[in-house]
C-alpha positions in Angstrom: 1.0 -0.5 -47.1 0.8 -4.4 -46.3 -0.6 -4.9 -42.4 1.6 -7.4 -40.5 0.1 -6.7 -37.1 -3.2 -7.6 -36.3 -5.6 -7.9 -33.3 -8.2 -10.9 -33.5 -10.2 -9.4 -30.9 -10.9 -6.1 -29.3 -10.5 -8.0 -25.5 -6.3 -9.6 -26.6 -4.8 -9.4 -23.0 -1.1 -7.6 -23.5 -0.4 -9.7 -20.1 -1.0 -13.3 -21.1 1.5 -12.1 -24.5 4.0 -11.0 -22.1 3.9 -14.1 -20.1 4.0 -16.4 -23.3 7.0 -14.3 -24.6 9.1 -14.8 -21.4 7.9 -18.4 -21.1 8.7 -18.6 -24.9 12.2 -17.6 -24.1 13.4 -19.2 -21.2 11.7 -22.3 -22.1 13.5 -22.4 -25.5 16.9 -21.6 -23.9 16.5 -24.4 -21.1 15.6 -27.2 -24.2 19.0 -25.2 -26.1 20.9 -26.9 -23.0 19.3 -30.0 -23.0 19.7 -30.4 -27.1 23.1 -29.9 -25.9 23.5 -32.3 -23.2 21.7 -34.9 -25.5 24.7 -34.2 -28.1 28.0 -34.7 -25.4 26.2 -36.7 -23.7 24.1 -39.3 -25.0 25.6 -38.7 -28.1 29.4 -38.8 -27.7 29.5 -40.1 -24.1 27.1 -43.1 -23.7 27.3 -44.6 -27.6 31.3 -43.9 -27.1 30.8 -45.9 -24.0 28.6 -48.5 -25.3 31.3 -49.4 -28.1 34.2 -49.7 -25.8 35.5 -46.4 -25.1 37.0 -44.7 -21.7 34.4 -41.4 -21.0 37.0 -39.2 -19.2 34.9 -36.1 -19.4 32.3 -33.5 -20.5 31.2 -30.0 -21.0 27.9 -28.4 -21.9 27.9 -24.9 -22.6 25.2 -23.0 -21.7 26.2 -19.8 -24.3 26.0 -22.1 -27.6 27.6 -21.2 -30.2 29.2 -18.8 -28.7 31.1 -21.4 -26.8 31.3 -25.2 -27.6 30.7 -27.8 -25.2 33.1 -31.1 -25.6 33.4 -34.9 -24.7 36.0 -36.9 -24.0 36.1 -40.3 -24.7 39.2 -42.5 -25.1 40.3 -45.6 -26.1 42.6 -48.4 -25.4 45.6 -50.1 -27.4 44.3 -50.7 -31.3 41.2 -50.1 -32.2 39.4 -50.3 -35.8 37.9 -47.1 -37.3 34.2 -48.2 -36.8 33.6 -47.7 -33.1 36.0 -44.4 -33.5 33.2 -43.3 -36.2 30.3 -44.1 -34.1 31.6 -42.7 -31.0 32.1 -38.8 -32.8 28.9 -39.4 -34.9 27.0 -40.4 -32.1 25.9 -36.5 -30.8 24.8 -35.6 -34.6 22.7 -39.0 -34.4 21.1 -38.6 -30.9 20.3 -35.0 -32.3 19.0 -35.7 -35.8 16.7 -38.5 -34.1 15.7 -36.5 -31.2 14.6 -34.2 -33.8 12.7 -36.3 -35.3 11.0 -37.7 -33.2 9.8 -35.1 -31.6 8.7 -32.8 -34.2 6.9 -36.2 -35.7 5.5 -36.8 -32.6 4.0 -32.9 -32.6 2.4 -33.5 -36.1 0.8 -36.8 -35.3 -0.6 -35.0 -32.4 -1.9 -32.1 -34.4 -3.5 -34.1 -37.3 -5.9 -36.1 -34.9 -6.8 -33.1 -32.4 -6.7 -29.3 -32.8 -4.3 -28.3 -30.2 -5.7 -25.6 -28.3 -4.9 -23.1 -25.7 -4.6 -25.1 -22.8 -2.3 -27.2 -19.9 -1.6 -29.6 -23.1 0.4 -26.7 -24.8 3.3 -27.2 -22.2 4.7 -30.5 -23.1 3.9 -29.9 -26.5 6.2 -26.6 -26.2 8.8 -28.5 -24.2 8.5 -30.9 -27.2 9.1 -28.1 -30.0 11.9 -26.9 -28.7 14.0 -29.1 -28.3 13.5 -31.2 -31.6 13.8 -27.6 -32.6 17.6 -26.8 -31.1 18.4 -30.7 -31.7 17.7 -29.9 -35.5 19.8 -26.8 -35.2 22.6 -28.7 -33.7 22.5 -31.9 -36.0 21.6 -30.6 -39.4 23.7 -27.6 -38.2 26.6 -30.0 -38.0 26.0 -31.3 -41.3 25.8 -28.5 -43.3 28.7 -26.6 -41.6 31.1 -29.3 -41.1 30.0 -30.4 -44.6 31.0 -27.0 -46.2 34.5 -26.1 -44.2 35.2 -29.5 -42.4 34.6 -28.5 -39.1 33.7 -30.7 -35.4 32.7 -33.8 -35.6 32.4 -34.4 -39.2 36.5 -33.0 -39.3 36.8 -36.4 -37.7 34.4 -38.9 -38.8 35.7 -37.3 -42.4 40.1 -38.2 -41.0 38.8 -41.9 -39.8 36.6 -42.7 -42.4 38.0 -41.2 -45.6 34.9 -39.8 -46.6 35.5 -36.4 -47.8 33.8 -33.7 -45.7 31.9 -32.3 -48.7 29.9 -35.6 -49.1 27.8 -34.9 -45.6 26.2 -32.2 -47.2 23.9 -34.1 -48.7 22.1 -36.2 -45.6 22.4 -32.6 -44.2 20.3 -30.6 -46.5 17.8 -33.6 -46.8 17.5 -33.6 -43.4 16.8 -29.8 -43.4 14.1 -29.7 -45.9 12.2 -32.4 -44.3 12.7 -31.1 -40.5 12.3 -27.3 -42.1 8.7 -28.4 -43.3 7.3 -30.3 -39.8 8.6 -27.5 -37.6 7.5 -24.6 -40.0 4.2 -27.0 -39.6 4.1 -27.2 -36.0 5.7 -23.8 -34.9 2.1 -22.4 -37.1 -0.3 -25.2 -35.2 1.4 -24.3 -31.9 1.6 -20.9 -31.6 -0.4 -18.8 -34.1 -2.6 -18.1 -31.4 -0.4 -16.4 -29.0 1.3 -14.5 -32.5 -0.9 -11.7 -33.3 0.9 -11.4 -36.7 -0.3 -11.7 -40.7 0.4 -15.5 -40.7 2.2 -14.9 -43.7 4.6 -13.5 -42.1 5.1 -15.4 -38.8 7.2 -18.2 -39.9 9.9 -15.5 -41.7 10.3 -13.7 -38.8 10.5 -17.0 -36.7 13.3 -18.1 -39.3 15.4 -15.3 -38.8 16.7 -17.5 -35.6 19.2 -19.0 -38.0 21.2 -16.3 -39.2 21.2 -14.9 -35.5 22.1 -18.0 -34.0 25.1 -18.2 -37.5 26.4 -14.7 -36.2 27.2 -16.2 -32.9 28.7 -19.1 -34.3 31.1 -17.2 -36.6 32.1 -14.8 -34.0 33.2 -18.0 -32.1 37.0 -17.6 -31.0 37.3 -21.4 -31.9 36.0 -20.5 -36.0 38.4 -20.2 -38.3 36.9 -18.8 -41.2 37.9 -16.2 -43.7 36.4 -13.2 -44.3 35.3 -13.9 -47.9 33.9 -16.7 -46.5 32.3 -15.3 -43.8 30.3 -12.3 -46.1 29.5 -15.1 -48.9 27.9 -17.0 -46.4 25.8 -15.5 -43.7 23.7 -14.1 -46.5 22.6 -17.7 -47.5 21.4 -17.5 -44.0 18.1 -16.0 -44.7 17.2 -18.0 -47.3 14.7 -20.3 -44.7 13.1 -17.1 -43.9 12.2 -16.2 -47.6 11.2 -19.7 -48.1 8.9 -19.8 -45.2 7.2 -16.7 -46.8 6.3 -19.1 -49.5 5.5 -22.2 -47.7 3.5 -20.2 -45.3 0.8 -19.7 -47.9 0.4 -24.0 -48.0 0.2 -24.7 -44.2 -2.5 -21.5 -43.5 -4.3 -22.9 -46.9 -3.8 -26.5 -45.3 -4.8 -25.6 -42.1 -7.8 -23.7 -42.8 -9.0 -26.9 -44.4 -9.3 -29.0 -41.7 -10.7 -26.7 -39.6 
């Protein structure tokens, strides 16, 4: 029988583990939020404004995606498609670059120091997650509104005639980038808080997505079929068996800088 669980040493304090969990949480649901407000806000709101539009309001939900937060912004008399386009696209590029950004900004930072156990773990955790919810909101957009022309890309797809479908593609090369440096980072960041097989940490820290797509498709505001529904929250998982894979590279890689 394959042992997940493991102890590194004989002193591992159950306290500090409980601390880290409930930091882990709240400080991954507070950056949620803020992924979020960077999305309606500085995404929709503030390019919207910035090409001529009328912000008459905004929502961030704190429950997402089991509630969607919304922006606002109009417009006066006639005006030509491209400011429309940047105005809805704006929170999927706010996201896609604040998840960049940051996750790059992580691996820099981890391939010139080791990043150890100490007060420089708290930005850096800040950092994580929110490139990690502003990938999960971005790419999310993508993929979904790619697939059954949903949000913003409903939109961007009416003004500018691109068929939905077609955003599928900057989506899913956006994923397998992003999925690499986080699956990087989430290992260089945490492994020492996780006493689990490394091999097995990143699957079971993949298994966000299909819980985060179950409260998406329970979403009042979905409409989805039921076929559609049971043919795709399967693919769901697929990160998580991938990781299982990729995990092998990034210990291998790790170890060899050490």
């Amino acid at each position: 029988m394959m042992k997940i669980i493991h102890f590194k040493n004989k002193d591992f304090n159950w306290g500090k583990l409980v601390f880290f969990l409930i930091s882990f949480s709240l400080i991954s649901f507070f950056m949620k939020f803020f992924s979020e407000w960077t999305h309606e806000y500085l995404g929709h709101c503030c390019i919207g404004f910035l090409v001529g539009g009328n912000v008459n309001s905004y929502y961030i939900s704190w429950i997402w995606p089991l509630e969607f937060g919304y922006a606002f912004v109009s417009f006066f008399g006639s005006v030509e498609p491209l400011p429309r386009i940047l105005m809805y696209s704006g929170g999927i590029i706010t996201c896609l670059t604040a998840a960049f950004l940051s996750q790059g900004i992580i691996a820099l930072i981890g391939r010139k120091r080791v990043i150890k156990l100490n007060w420089q773990l708290i930005p850096l955790n800040l950092l994580f997650w929110y490139g990690f919810w502003a990938f999960m909101n971005s790419v999310g957009y993508l993929l979904v509104g790619g697939l059954i022309n949903f949000g913003d890309i409903y939109y961007i797809s009416a003004i500018s005639g691109i068929p939905h479908i077609v955003f599928l593609i900057p989506g899913f090369l956006a994923f397998f980038v992003l999925f690499y440096l986080i699956s990087n980072n989430f290992y260089k960041l945490f492994r020492n808080f996780m006493k689990i097989d490394g091999r097995w940490m990143l699957t079971f820290f993949w298994l966000i997505i299909p819980i985060v797509y179950l409260f998406f498709i329970i979403n009042p505001a979905i409409n989805m079929t039921n076929i559609l529904m049971a043919t795709s929250f399967p693919l769901m998982f697929i990160p998580s068996i991938i990781s299982l894979l990729l995990s092998k590279y990034i210990i291998k890689k790790k170890r060899g800088t050490e």
